[in-house]
C-alpha positions as CSV (number, residue, x, y, z in Angstrom):
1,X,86.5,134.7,84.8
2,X,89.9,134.5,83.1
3,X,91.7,131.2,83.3
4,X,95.4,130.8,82.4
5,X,97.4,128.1,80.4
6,X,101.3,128.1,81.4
7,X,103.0,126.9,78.0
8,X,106.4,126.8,79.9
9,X,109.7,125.1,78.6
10,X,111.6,122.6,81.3
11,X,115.2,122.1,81.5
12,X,117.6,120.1,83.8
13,X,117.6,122.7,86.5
14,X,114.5,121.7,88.3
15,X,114.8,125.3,90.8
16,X,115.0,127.7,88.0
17,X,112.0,125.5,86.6
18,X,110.0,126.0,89.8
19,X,111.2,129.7,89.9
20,X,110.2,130.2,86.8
21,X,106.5,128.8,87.3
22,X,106.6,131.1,90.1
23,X,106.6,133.8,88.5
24,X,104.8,132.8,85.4
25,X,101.7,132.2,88.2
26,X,102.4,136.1,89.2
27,X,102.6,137.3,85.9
28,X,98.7,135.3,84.9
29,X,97.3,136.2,88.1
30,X,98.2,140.6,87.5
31,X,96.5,140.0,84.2
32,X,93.6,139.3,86.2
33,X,93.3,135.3,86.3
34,X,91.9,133.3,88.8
35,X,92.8,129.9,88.0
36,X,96.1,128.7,86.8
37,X,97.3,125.4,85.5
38,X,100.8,123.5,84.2
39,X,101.7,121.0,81.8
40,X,102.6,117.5,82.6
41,X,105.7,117.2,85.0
42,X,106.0,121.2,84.6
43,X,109.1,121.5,86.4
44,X,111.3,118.3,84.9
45,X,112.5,116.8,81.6
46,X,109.9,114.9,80.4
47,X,111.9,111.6,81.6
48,X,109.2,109.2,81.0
49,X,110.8,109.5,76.7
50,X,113.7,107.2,78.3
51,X,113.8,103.6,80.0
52,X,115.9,103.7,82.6
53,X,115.2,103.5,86.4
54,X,113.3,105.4,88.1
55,X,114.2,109.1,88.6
56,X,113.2,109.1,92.3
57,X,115.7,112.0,92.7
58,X,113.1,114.2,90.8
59,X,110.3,112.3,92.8
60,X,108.5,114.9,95.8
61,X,105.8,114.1,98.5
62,X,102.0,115.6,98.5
63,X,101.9,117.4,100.1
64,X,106.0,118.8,100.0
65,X,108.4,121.2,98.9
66,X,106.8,122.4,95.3
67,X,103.2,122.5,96.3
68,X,104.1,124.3,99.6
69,X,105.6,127.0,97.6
70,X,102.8,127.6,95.4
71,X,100.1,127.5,98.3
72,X,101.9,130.4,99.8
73,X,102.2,131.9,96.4
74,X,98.1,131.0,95.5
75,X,96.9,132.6,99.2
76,X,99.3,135.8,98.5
77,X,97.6,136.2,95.0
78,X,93.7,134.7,95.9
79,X,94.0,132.6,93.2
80,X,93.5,128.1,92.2
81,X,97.0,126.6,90.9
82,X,96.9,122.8,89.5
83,X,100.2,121.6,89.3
84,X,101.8,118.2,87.9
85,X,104.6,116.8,89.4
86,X,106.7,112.9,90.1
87,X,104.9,112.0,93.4
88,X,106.5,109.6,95.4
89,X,103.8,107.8,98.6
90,X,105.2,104.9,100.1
91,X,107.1,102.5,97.5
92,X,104.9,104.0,94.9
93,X,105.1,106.7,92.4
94,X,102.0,108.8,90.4
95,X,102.0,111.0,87.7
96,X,100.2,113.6,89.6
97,X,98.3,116.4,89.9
98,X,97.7,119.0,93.4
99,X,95.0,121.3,93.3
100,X,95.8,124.1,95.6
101,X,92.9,126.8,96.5
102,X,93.1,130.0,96.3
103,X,93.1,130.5,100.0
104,X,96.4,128.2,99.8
105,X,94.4,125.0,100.9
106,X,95.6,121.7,99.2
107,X,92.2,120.6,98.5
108,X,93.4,117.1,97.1
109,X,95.4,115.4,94.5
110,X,94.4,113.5,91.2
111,X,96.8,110.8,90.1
112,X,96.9,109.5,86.6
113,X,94.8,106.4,86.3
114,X,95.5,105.0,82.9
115,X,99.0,104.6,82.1
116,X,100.5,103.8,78.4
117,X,103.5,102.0,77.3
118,X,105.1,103.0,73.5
119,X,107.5,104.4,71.9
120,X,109.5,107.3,74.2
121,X,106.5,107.0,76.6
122,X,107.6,104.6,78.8
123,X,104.9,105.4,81.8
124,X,104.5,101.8,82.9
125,X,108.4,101.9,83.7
126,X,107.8,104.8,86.1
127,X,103.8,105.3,87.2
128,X,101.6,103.4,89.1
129,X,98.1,103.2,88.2
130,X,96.6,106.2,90.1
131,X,94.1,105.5,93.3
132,X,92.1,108.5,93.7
133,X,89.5,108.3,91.4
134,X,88.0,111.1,89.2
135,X,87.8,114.2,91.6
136,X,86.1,117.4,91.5
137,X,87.0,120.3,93.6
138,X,84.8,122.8,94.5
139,X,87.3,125.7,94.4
140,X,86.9,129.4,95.1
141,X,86.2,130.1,91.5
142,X,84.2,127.0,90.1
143,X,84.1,123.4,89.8
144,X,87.1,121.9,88.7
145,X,88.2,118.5,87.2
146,X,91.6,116.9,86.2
147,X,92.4,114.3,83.7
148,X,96.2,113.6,83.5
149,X,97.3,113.5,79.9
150,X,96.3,109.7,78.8
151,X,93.5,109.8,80.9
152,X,91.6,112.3,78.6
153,X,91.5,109.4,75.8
154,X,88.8,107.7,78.0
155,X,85.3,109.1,77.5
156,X,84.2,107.1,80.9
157,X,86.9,109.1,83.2
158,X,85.7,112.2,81.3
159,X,82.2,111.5,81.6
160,X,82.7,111.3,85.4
161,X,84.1,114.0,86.0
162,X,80.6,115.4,84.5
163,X,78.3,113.8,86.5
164,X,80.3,115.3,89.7
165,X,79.6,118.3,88.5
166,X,82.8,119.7,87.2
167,X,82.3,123.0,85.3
168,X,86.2,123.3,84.1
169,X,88.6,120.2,82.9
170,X,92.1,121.0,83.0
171,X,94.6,118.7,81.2
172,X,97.8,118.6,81.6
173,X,99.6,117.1,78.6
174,X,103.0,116.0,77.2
175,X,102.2,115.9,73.5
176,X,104.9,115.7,70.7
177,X,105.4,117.1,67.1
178,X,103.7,114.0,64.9
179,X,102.8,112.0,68.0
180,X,98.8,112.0,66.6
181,X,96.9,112.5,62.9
182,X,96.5,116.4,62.4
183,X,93.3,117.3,64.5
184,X,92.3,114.5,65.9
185,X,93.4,115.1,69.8
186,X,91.6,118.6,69.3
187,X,88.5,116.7,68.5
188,X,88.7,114.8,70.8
189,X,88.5,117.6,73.4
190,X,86.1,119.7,71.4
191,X,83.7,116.4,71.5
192,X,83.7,116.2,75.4
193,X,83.1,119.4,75.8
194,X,80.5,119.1,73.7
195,X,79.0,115.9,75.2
196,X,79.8,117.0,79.0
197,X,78.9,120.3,78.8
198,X,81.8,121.7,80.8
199,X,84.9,124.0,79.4
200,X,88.1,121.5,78.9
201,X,91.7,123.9,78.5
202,X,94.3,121.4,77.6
203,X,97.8,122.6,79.0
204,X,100.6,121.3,77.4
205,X,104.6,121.2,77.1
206,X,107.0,123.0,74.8
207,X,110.0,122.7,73.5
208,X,112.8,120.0,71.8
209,X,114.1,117.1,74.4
210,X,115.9,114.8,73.7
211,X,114.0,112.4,72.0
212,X,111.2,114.5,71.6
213,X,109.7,117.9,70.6
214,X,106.9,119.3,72.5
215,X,104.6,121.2,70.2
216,X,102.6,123.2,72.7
217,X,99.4,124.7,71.2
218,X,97.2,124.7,74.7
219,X,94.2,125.5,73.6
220,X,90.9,125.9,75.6
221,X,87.2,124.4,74.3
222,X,83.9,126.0,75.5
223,X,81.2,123.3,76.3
224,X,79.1,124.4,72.5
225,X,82.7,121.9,71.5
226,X,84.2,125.4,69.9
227,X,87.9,126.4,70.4
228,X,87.8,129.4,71.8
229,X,91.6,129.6,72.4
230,X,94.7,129.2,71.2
231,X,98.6,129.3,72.5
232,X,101.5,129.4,69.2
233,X,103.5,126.1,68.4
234,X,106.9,125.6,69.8
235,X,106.7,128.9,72.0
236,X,106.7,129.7,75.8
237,X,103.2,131.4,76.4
238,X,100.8,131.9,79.0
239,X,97.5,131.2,77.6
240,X,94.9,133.5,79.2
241,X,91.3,133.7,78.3
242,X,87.9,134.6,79.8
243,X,85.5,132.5,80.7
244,X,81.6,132.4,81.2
245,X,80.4,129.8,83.7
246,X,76.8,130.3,82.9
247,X,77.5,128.5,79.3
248,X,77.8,125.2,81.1
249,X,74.2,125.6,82.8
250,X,73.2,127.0,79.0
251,X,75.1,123.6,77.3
252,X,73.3,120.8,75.4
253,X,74.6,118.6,78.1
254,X,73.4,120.3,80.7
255,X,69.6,120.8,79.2
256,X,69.6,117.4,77.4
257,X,72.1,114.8,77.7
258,X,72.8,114.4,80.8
259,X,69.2,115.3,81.8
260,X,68.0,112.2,79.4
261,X,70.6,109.4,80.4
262,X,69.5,106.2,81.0
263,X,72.0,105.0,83.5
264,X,70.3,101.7,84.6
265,X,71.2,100.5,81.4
266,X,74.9,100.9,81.1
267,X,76.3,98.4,84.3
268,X,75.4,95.9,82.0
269,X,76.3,97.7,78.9
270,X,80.1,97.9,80.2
């Protein structure tokens, strides 16, 4: 089963951003894949690099505008999209992710859960902590989990998202040029593949901002920890590769670890 990576550039114009997705979505799903995923806010500036007030202008309901367009645009094609988008419920806004099916069905949205605070990632000035937990949908094409960006540095979310079963991870990422030591965010993906026996494809921005540069280099981890795919640096791409599903029933997790956990150990423990 081929999944797809859309390693897309964002500008000021939020419609030809969304337009472009659009057809970025056609263009993965004639090549044959069936489940599709964006960066981190896909279709904006990455205005978290900035304090200032809050963008709600750029802020959109769940469901709303963007994710109606690409349910209509996931039933045309039969295929699973997971956006990320500013989403605005209430007073409060999310870093957020909808999972559309590929009957066009909203099937839910994960909102970040962790949020940071440094140097031209000022989340805390624009995110609130996210409320929905660690989700897995049971989509048309397999089990699928979400962990925002940040939330991928914490091995209890990702661990989680195991236990519910989730046979694909999808993040969606805003990382910079220099923003980690060389390899290390790669390991960290490769390890909880490894230790959760799932795939993990890590979709992230590209392109110079203004006070950063998004390196892009998705890249998608099978659940043995092995990179198995790889988009350029500092280049629009859609990432496609095929999967095998069977490889996370096959997986040292699967057959050991999480077979041989010994769970009424760790309330007290954490």
């Amino acid at each position: 089963m081929k999944i797809a990576l859309i390693q897309q550039k964002a500008g000021e114009d939020v419609a030809q951003n969304i337009s472009r997705g659009l057809e970025a979505v056609r263009k993965a799903a004639s090549d044959g894949s069936r489940i599709i995923c964006f960066a981190e806010l896909a279709f904006t500036e990455f205005f978290p690099q900035r304090l200032s007030p809050k963008p709600f202008h750029l802020a959109e309901t769940v469901p709303g505008k963007t994710t109606q367009l690409f349910s209509g645009l996931a039933k045309q094609l039969g295929v699973v999209i997971i956006l990320n988008l500013y989403e605005v419920c209430g007073e409060a806004t999310y870093d957020s992710s909808p999972v559309i099916d590929a009957d066009g069905k909203l099937l839910g949205t994960t909102r970040m859960i962790h949020i940071t605070n440094y140097e031209h990632f000022c989340e805390t000035n624009y995110y609130t902590p996210g409320d929905t937990g660690a989700p897995v949908y049971d989509t048309k094409f397999g089990k699928i989990g979400v962990a925002i960006c940040y939330d991928r540095h914490y091995p209890e979310y990702m661990r989680a998202l195991a236990l519910k079963g989730a046979e694909i991870v999808f993040i969606p990422q805003a990382g910079a040029v220099g923003e980690w030591p060389e390899g290390l965010y790669e390991a960290e993906m490769r390890t909880a593949s490894f230790q959760n026996g799932y795939f993990t494809a890590l979709c992230n921005r590209v392109g110079a901002e203004e006070y950063l540069t998004f390196s892009g280099e998705s890249f998608i981890c099978n659940p043995s920890g092995e990179v198995i795919a790889r988009a350029a640096e500092g280049s629009e791409e859609i990432l496609i590769y095929d999967i095998d599903l069977q490889s996370v029933q096959d997986s040292h997790a699967k057959r050991l670890f999480l077979r041989d956990r010994r769970d009424n150990l760790y309330k007290d423990w954490l």
